[in-house]
N, C-alpha and C positions, 0 to 999 in steps of 0.2 A: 375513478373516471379513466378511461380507457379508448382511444382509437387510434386508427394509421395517423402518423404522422409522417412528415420530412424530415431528410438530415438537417437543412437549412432550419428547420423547427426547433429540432433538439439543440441547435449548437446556440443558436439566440434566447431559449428558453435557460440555458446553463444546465444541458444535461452531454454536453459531448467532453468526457472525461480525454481526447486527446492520445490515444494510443493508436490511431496511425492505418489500424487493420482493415479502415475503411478504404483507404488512400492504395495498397496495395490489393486491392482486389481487380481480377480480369478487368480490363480497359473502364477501371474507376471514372465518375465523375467526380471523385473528391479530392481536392490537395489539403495536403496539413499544412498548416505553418502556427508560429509562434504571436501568440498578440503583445498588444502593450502590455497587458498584465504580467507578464510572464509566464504564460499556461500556451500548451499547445493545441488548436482547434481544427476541427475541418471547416474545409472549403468546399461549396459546390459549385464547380465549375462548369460542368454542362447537365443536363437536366435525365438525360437515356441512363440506364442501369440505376437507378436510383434505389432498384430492389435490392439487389444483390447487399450493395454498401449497406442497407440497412437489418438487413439477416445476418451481419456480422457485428452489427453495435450492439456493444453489450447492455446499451441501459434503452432502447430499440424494443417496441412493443410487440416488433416481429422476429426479435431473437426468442429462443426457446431460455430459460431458465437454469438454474444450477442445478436443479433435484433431476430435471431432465436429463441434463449432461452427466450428470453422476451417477444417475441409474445406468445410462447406456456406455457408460465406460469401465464403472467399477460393479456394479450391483451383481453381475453374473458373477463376482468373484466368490469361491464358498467360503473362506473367513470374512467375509467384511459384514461388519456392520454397517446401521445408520444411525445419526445422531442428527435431532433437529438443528444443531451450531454446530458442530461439527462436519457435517453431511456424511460421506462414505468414510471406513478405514478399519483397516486390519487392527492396528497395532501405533500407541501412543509412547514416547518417550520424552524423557528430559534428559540431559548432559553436554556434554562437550569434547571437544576433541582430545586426547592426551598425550599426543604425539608431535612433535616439529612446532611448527610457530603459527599454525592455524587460530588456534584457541587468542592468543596473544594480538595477533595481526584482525581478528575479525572485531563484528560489532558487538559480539557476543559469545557464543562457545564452537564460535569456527567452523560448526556444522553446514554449512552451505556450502563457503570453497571446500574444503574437504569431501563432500558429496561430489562438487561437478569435477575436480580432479579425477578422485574414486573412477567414476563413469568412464571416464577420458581412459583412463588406465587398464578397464576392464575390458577397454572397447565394446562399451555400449553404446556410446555416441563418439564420433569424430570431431564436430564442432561444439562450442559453447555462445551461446545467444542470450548474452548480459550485460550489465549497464558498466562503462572505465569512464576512469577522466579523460577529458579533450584538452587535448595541449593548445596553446596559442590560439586558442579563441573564446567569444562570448559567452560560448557554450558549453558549461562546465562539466556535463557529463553529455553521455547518450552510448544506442544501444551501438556494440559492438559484435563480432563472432571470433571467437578467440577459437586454437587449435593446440596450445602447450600450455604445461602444469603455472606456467611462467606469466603468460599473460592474463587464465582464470585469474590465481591469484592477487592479479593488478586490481582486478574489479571486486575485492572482498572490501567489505563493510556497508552498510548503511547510505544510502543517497535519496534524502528527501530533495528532491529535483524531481520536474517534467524530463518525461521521455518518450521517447514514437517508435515506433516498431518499421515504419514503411518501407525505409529503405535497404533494410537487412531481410526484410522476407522478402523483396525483392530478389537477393543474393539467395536466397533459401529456395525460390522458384528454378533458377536458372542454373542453379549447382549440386548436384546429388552427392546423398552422404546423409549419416544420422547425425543428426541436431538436436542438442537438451537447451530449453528455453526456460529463463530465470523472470518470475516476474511477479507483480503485486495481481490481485483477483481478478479483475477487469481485466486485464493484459492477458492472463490465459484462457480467461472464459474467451473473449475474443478471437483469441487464436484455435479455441476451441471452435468456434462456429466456423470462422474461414475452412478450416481442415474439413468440414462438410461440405463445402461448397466447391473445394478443390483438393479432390484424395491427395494432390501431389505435397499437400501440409500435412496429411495425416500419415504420408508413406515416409517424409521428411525431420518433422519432430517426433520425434518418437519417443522423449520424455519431456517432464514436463517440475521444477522445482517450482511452488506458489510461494510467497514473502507474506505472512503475517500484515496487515495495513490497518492504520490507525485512518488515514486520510494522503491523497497525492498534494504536494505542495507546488507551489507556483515557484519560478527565481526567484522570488521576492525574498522571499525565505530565508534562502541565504543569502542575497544581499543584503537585510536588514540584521542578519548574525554580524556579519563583514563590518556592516556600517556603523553599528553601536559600538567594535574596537575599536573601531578609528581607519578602516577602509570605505574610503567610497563606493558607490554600487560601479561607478564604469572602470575602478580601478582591482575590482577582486579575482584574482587570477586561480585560487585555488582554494577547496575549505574540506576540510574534515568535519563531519558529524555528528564521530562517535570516539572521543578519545580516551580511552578507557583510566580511569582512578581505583589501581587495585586495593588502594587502601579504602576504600568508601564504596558504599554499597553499586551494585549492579546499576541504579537507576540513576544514580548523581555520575552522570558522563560529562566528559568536557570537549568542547567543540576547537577547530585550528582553524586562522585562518592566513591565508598571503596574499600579501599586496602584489602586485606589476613592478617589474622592475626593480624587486625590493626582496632579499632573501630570507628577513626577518620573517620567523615566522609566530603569531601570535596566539595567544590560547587562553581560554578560560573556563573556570566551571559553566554548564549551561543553566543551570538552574538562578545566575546570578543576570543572566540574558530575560530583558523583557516578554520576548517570544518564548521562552523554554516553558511553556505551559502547552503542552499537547491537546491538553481540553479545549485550551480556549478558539484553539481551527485558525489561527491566525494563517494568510494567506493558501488556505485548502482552494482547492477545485468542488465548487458548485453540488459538481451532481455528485460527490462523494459525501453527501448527506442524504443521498436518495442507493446508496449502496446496501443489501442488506447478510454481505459476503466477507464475515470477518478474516475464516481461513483458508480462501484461495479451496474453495471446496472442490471445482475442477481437476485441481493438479495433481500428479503423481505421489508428490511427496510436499508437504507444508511444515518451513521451516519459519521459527520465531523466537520473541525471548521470557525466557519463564519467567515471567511475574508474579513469584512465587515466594512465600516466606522461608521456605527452607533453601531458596536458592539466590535470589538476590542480595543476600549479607557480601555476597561473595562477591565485588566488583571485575573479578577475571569474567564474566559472564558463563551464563547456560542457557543452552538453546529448549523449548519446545520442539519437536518432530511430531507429525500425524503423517501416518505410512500409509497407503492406498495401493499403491501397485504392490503386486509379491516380488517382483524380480527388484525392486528397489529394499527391499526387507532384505530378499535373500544376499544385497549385497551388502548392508549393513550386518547382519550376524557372521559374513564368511570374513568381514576385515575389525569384528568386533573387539581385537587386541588394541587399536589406534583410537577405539574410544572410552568415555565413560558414562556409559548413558545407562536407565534402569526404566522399566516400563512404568508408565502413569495410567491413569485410570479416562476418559473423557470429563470427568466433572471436574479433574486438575486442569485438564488443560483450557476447559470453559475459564476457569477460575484465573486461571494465568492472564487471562484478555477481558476482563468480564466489564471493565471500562468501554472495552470497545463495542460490547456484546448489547451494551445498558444505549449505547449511544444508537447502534443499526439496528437495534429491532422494537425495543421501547420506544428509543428516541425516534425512530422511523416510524414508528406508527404512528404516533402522535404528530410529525408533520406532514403527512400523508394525509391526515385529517385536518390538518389546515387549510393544504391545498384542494384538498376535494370543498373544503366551505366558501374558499373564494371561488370553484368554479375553475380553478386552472389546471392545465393539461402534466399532469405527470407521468413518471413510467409505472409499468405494472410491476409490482414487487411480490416477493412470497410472502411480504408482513404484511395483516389487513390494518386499513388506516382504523387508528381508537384514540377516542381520549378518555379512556378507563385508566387514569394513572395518577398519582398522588398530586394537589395543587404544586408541592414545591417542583416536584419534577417536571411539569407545564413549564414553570415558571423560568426553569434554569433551560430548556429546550428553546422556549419562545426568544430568552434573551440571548443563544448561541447563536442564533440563525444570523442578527446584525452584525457579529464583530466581525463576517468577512468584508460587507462591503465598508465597516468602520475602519478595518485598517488599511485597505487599498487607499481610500479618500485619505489616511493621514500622510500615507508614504507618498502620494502625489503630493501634496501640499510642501512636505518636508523636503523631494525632489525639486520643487520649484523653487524653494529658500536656500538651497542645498544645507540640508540642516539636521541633523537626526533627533536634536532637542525638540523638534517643532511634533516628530512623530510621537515622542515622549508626551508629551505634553498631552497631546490631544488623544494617545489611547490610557493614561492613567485614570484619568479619572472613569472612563467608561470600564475599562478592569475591575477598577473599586465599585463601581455599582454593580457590576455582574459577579463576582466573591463572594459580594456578601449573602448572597441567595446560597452559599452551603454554610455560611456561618447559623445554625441552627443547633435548637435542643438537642440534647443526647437522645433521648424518648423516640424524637422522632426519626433520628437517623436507622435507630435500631430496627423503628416500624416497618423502614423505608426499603431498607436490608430483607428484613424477613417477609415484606411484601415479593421482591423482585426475587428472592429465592425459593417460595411457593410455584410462582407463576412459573420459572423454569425446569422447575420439580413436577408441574403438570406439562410441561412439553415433551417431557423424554418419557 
């Protein structure tokens, strides 16, 4: 089901992912702000240009598409290919940085700061447009533009946090100079569409690094990391995400975090954190189950972390790269001494993400055909809605969709007792009823496997 809608539509329906690029648009009617959830939303504040704002939403039944964007960007290129998960790309890699404290400092194999450095250095771009922390307020991160190797660096690692774009492309309109923009899929596809509607973005950013997305998280997120060590939510001033354990593998990370007024700083494995389950979408943003954009297919360059058997033993981390533009290749081969990367094939790098792969496009079909049976108003995706899919996989989709509004409703409750046992409490047992749907036969998992790698064996 398919027609115009409004932005007021989208944001009340839980499809306004919160990136801002509406709110920056020629004499927008939309303001962003942050709600009580923790997620940032639009606002319509006057009713005129309502076109515009909605030719730049990226989950907006009047934006154009990824396949579109990726043809007219990349597709003239003579090495690129296409890959139905992957969309455009010359050239696939894994590794890491080998040089300086990139690799060490990042969330993974340091390939991201080290790219927008790179850039900086080469003068490819002048500015950097990516997410630092914010000192002395609520607001624990958000996007910034940095200009030295000193302050990219500030913003290396990992930030599952809400962020908005509005007020730095603001800055972006008003100040000439090339500008490389760091961001999850939605954020550049976005920025991709504005840049049509106003060349002074597309003459402005002139590259473009996409982040690997599992799901955008609301504050909640990390204040419910904070609050299970023993930080309150209105007391947590600072958290890390990804604190690397070189001795254990790549995926067993541990999170930091700091109180107010308090210089201790506290850490633990994440895996020992009720939330450290990725699957489970605890505090996601809505319409990031209606996302069907695992690799930032838009972007120049897609950086991520190899979920890979041969590389995760190794808890120093290794990145994924999928190369798109040539002049971003050709500066990866000309500084290839400062790395150690080796080229992958696209079914590795399917494979590295293939959780996320199972969840946007299997798992999106099948709630696409949910909501086409109630009748309700979705966005138009490149996945056709089916429920051609194994009962247990129904079954684990159907019961994903509740645990967001399951966990907001405990974290208010446990906010109002001020109590984090009380959130405990009330999402344990509903974890344990949703678990057990992959505690199943061996037989069947193996079915389950060689079902879902047919199907993607006939897309390519």
């Amino acid at each position: 089901m398919s027609k115009a809608i409004g932005i007021e539509d989208i944001v009340s329906k839980g499809y306004c992912i919160g990136c801002g690029v509406c709110a920056a648009t020629n004499d927008s009617p939309c303001a962003i702000k942050m709600d009580q959830e923790g997620k940032y939303q639009a606002v319509l504040e006057k009713t005129v240009n309502q076109e515009q704002a909605l030719a730049v939403c990226p989950f907006s039944n009047e934006a154009v598409n990824e396949d579109e964007i990726g043809k007219k960007l990349f597709g003239g290129i003579p090495s690129v290919r296409h890959d139905a998960n992957l969309g455009y790309f010359i050239k696939n890699f894994a590794g890491f940085v080998a040089t300086d404290t990139y690799r060490d400092k990042g969330s993974s194999g340091g390939l991201g700061s080290w790219l927008a450095v790179s850039l900086l250095e080469e003068h490819l771009v002048d500015f950097v447009i990516h997410v630092r922390p914010v000192e002395n307020s609520s607001i624990l991160f958000a996007y910034t533009i940095s200009s030295t190797r000193e302050e990219i660096r500030e913003g290396s690692k990992s930030k599952y946090y809400p962020v908005e774009l509005s007020s730095v492309l603001d800055v972006v309109r008003d100040n000439p100079g090339k500008y490389l923009l760091i961001g999850v899929p939605c954020i550049i596809k976005a920025v991709r569409l504005l840049s049509e509607q106003e060349p002074i973005f597309k003459e402005r950013i002139v590259l473009t690094i996409g982040l690997v997305c599992g799901h955008l998280k609301t504050d909640r997120f990390a204040k419910t990391i904070g609050w299970e060590l023993g930080v309150h939510p209105n007391k947590l001033e600072s958290i890390d995400f990804r604190v690397k354990m070189p001795d254990s593998a790549a995926s067993s990370y541990g999170v930091a975090v700091k109180e107010k007024g308090n210089n201790k700083v506290i850490t633990s494995p994440m895996k020992k954190l009720l939330v450290h389950n990725w699957g489970h979408g605890f505090f996601r943003y809505n319409v990031c189950d209606y996302c069907d954009d695992v690799l930032a297919e838009t972007a120049d360059i897609t950086i991520g972390d190899a979920w890979l058997s041969e590389y995760v033993k190794d808890g120093r981390g290794t990145n994924i790269v999928v190369v798109r533009n040539p002049s971003v290749l050709t500066l990866l081969e000309k500084r290839h001494q400062e790395l150690s990367i080796e080229e992958i094939s696209a079914e590795k790098v399917y494979e590295s993400q293939a959780g996320g792969f199972r969840h946007r496009r299997e798992g999106l079909s099948y709630r696409l055909y949910l909501k086409d049976q109630k009748n309700e108003w979705r966005p138009t995706k490149r996945v056709a809605p089916s429920a051609s899919i194994p009962k247990q996989r129904k079954e684990i989709y159907e019961k994903r969709i509740p645990l967001l509004l399951e966990a907001d409703r405990a974290y208010d409750k446990a906010l109002e007792g001020s109590d984090f046992q009380i959130f405990r409490e009330a999402m344990e047992p509903v974890l344990h009823a949703y678990n057990k749907l992959y505690r199943r036969p061996f037989v069947i998992k193996v079915a389950n496997k060689l079902y879902r790698e047919f199907k993607n064996h006939l897309k390519r």
